[in-house]
C-alpha positions in Angstrom: 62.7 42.5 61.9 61.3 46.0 62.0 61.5 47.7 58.5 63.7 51.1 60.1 65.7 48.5 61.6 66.6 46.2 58.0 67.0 49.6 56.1 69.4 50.6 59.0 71.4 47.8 59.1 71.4 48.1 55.1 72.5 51.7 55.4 75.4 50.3 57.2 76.5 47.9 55.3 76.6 50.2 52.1 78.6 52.9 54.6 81.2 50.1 55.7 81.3 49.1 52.0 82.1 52.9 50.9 84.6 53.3 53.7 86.5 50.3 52.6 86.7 51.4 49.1 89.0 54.3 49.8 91.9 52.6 50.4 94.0 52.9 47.2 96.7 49.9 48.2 97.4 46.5 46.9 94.7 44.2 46.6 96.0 42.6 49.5 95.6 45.2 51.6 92.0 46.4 50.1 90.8 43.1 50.6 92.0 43.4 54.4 90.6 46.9 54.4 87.4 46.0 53.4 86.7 43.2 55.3 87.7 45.0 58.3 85.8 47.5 57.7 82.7 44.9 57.2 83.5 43.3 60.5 83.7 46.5 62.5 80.8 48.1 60.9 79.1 45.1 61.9 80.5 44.7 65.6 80.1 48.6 66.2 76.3 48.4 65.0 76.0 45.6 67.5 77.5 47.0 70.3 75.5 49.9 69.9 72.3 48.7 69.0 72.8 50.2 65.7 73.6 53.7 66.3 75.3 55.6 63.2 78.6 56.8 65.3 79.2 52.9 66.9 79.1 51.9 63.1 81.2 54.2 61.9 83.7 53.7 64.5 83.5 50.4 64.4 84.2 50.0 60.8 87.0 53.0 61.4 88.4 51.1 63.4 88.4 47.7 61.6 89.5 49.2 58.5 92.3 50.8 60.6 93.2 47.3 61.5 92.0 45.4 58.9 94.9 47.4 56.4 97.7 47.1 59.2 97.1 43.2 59.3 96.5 42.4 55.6 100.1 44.4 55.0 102.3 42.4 57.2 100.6 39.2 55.9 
């Protein structure tokens, strides 16, 4: 693995980590948050071979869900 690539995929990480740390619920609900945030950080890098926005969106998007699952559980 290319050493841009690994500090990418780092720098993602940390920003799915961040984003998941603003939720200000139950622990429940942060740990749902934050690991949907994880998993779409990590599915939206993938899908767009690690472009910032996919990230982002991705993990938008699985924190989005992520929270509305882990609240009805």
């Amino acid at each position: 693995m290319k050493p841009a690539r690994a500090t990418s995929y780092a720098a993602a990480g940390i920003l799915c980590l961040s984003l998941g740390a603003c939720n200000g619920g139950e622990n429940n609900t942060q740990f749902g948050t934050a690991l949907g945030v994880l998993i779409g950080g990590v599915l939206g890098s993938g899908m767009t071979a690690g472009s910032i926005m996919g990230t982002s969106a991705g993990a938008a998007v699985g924190g989005f869900i992520g929270y509305n699952v882990s609240k009805r559980i």
